[in-house]
C-alpha positions, 0 to 999 in steps of 0.5 A: 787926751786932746780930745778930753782937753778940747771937750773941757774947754766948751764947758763955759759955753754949752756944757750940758751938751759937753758932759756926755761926750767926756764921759763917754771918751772918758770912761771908754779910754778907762776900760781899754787901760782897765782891761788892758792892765787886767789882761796883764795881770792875769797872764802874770798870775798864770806864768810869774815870767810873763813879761807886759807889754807895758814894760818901756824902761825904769820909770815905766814898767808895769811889772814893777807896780803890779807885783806891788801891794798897793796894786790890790784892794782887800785881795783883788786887783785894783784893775777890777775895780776900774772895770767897775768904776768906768764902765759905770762912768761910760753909762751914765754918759750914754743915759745923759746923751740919751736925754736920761733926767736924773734927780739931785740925789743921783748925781750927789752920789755921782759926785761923791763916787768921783771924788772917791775916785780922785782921792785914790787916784792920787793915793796910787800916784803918791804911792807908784811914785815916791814908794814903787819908784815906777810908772805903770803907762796904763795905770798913767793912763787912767789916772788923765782920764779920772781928772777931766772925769772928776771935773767935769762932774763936779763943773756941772753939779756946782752949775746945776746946784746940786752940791749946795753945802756952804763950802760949794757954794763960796767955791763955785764961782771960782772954780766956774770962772777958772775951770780951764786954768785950774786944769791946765795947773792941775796937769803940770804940777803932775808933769813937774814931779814926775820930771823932778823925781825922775830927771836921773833917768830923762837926763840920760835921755838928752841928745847932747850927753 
């Protein structure tokens, strides 16, 4: 995550050269978590006694996310999708770093396939956190990586023109300038519910109690 943090802050200063490598990192980290949970789920299919290694305490626990409803899509689990979506995402981060030129067309479609994906990713955390009342680790682990993902791609369309639609470009320059803030709120505010909903539990984590 440092890493994606650190990749993120050079965006105001060479982000052409940027892009590739947060997509790279990115997508990797989101098939090892794809995978992972994917692995899980599977062996859980096979033996409903199987216990994830991803299951930590009351708030983490995968088990409890997976046996979910919202842990599938039209009857196949969400973590296909996310094989699918970061695998998509560590190519187009190897075609840039390879020189690959790309028309505007392609990178509309790019924009609106992270946008999407941002979209669901809060949906799930909406849903894990005040529906299932848990937080599957990989899971948290993906929706890190969507969010640098989604930004960067969109950082570099709004720098390279290619989301040209009014309501763009009366954003772009705020969001070009504070790039690095508007992230860092973006983390906190997800920190500060996740604190919030589940003090009760971190509490009982306090050296003094």
């Amino acid at each position: 995550m440092l890493a994606i943090m650190k990749t993120i802050s050079h965006f105001g200063y060479d982000w052409q050269h940027a892009l590739p490598y947060l997509l790279l990192i990115g997508g990797a980290i989101g098939i090892i978590a794809s995978f992972a949970l994917t692995y899980d789920k599977i062996h859980l299919l096979q033996n409903p006694a199987y216990q994830p290694s991803c299951n930590l305490n009351p708030v983490f626990s995968c088990m409890s996310v997976m046996k979910s409803a919202q842990a599938n899509i039209l009857g196949a689990p969400n973590t296909v999708f996310g094989l699918i979506a970061f695998t998509a995402v560590t190519m187009l981060g190897a075609m840039v770093l390879a020189g690959a030129v790309c028309k505007r067309w392609f990178w509309q479609i790019a924009q609106l396939v992270a946008t999407m994906g941002i979209v669901f990713m809060h949906y799930l955390f909406f849903e894990a956190v005040f529906r299932i009342h848990a937080i599957c680790p990989w899971c948290f682990l993906v929706w890190m990586v969507t969010i640098p993902v989604f930004f960067g791609l969109t950082i570099y369309n709004l720098r390279q023109g290619n989301l040209k639609f009014l309501r763009f470009r009366l954003l772009a320059p705020f969001i070009d300038h504070y790039n690095i803030d508007i992230l860092v709120l973006w983390y906190l505010i997800i920190f500060v519910i996740l604190l919030i909903k589940f003090w009760y539990y971190w509490q009982t984590l306090l050296p003094w109690r």
